[in-house]
N, C-alpha and C positions, 0 to 999 in steps of 0.2 A: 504493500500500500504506500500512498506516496507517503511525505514527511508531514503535509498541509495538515493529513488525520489527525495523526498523536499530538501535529501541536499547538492545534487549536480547537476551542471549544463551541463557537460560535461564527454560525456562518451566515452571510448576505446572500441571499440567488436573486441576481434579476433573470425575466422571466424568457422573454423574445431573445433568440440567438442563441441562449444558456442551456434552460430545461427540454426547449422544442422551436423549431419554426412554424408559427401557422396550426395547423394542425399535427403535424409530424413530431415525436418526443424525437429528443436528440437520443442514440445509442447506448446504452448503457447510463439514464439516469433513472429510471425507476433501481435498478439495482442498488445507486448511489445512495437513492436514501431508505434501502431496506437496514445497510450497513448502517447509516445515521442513528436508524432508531434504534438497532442492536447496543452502538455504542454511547446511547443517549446525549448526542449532540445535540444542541438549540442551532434550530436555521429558523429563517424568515426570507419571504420572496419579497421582491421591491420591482415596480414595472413602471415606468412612464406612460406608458399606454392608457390612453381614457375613453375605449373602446368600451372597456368590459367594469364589471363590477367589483368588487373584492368574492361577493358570492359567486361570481360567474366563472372566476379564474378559480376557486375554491374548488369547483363541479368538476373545472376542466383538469385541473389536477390530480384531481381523485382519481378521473375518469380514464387517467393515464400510469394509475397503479401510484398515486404516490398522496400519501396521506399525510392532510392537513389540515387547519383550522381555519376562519378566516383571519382569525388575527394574528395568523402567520402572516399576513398577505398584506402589503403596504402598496400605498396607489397612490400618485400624483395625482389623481381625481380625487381623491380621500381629502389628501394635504390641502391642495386647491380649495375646495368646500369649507374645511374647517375654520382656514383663514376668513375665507369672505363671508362666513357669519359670523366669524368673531369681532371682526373688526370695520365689514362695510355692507354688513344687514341689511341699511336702508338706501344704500347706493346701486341703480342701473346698469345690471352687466349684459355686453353685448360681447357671445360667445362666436369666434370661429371655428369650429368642432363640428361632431358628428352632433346627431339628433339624440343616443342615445346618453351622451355624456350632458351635453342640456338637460333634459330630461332627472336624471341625476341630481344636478343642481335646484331643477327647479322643483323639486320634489322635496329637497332639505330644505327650500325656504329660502335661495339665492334669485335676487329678482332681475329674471329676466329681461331685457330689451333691445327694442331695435331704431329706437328712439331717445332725446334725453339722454344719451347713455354716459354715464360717472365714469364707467369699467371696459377696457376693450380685454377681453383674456383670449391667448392661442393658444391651441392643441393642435393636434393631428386631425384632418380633414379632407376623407379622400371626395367631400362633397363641397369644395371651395370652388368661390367663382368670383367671378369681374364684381358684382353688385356685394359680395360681402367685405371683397377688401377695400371698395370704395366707402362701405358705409365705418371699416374702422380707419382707414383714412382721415374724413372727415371728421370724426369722432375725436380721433386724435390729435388733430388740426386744431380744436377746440376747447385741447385742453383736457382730453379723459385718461387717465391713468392708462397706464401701458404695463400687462402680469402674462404670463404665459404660466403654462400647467407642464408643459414642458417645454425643452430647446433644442432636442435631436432633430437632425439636419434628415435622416432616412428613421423608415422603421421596416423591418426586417420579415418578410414574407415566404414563402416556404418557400421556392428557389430566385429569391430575387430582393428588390428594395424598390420603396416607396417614397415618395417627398413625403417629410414630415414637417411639424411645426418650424423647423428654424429658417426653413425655405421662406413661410408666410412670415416670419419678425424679422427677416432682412429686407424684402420688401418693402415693408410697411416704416423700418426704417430709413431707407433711402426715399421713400418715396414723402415723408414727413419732417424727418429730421430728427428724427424723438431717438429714444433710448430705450431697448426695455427697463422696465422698473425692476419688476421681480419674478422671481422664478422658483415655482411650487416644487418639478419635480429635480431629479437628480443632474446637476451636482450640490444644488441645494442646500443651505442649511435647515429648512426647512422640515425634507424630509431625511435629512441623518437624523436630526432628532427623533423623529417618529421612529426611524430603527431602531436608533440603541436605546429606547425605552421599552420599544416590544422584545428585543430580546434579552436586556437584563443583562446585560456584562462587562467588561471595563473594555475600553477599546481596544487593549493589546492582547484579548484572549478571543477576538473578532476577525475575518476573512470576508471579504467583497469577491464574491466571484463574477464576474460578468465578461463580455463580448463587446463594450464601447467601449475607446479611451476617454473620451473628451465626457462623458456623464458617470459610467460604473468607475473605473479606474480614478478619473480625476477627484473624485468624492472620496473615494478610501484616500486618495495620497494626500488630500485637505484637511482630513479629519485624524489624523493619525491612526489608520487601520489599514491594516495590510491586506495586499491586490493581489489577485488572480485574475489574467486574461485569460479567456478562451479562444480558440478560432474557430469558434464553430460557428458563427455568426457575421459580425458586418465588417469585424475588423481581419487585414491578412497582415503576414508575418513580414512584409514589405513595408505597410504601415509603420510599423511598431516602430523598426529602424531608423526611419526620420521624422521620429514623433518627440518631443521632450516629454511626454506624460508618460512614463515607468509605470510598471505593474512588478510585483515582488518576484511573481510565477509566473510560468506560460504555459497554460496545457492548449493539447489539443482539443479535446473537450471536455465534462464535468467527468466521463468515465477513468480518464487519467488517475482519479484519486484514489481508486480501489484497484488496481493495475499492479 
């Protein structure tokens, strides 16, 4: 087994590129966490993705032999939510997102709109068009805060990649002048808090495993918690070499650990 086992105690999975693409599990990770639970390790998944639910990824997990909770399960959609009721309850947010991550929102009690709007927030949106980035445009034009829920540039599909959010907050940059403000999901301060409180441990008894540099990787190496890249996802071993963002490990993917 590799070294990562014995010596640590607590692990980070983000979910796209890592555990499976799409629908596909990657090779050898239900195995990985039969080993987990034999040697009662603490993991938690982390996704940027605000496609799905925490319950939805919960099902889809399961459904792939690998058992968990939901409060295993951490989501820039989660983080995203908790902020804007904490802090701008009665302020007008106008989402570039799918329907079902509005939907989300607007169901905790986050006020929607397409007017008036206080709030421009980006996600991923494979339903984006000329009239929604005109209306955050204007919006921002005007003076309405600038959040994204996440800032991956692709999201990662079972043999290929998507534009993601950072595609639309470059845009909307050049095209305004503005800056994003904040940013819910990973590399976030945001949601490292949400992890190392779901999982309980100091951060040098912790492992970020994931497949980005610039969100999974960058977040371990900001927070003082040690990195594992995968390639089994968006990032290739060409990358890495003219990247300044380090990862501690390099597998080839999660099955490396029991090998």
């Amino acid at each position: 087994m590799h070294e990562i086992l014995s010596r640590f105690n607590g692990f980070v999975f983000d979910l796209d590129g890592t555990i499976y693409r799409e629908t596909k599990l990657i090779d050898g990770a239900k195995e990985v966490f039969q080993i987990f639970k034999s040697l009662n390790k603490k993991f938690v998944f982390v996704s940027n993705r605000t496609t799905s639910t925490t319950t939805q990824y919960k099902e889809k997990l399961n459904s792939f032999g690998i058992d968990c909770d939901e409060n295993q399960i951490v989501t820039s959609a989660e983080v995203t939510r908790n902020y804007l009721l904490e802090n701008h309850k009665d302020e007008n947010v106008f989402v570039i997102g799918e329907v079902n991550f509005i939907n989300y929102l607007k169901n905790s009690g986050v006020k929607i709109a397409n007017h008036k709007i206080d709030i421009v927030l980006v996600t991923l949106d494979r339903t984006l068009s000329f009239e929604k980035i005109y209306t955050a445009q204007k919006a921002l034009q005007h003076g309405a805060k600038f959040f994204s829920a996440n800032v991956d540039l692709t999201c990662p599909i079972e043999n290929d990649e998507i534009l993601d959010a950072g595609y639309t907050i470059t845009a909307l940059q050049n095209l305004t002048g503005r800056k994003l403000e904040l940013n819910f999901g990973k590399p976030s301060h945001f949601i490292t808090e949400e992890i190392l409180k779901r999982i309980s441990l100091p951060t040098n008894e912790c492992i970020l495993i994931g497949d980005r540099l610039e969100t999974d990787i960058l977040m371990a190496n900001q927070n003082g918690i040690s990195s594992a890249l995968v390639l089994s996802g968006v990032t290739k071993i060409e990358q890495l070499e003219f990247s300044q963002i380090k990862p501690d490990f390099v597998l080839n993917s999660i099955a490396d650990l029991i090998k």
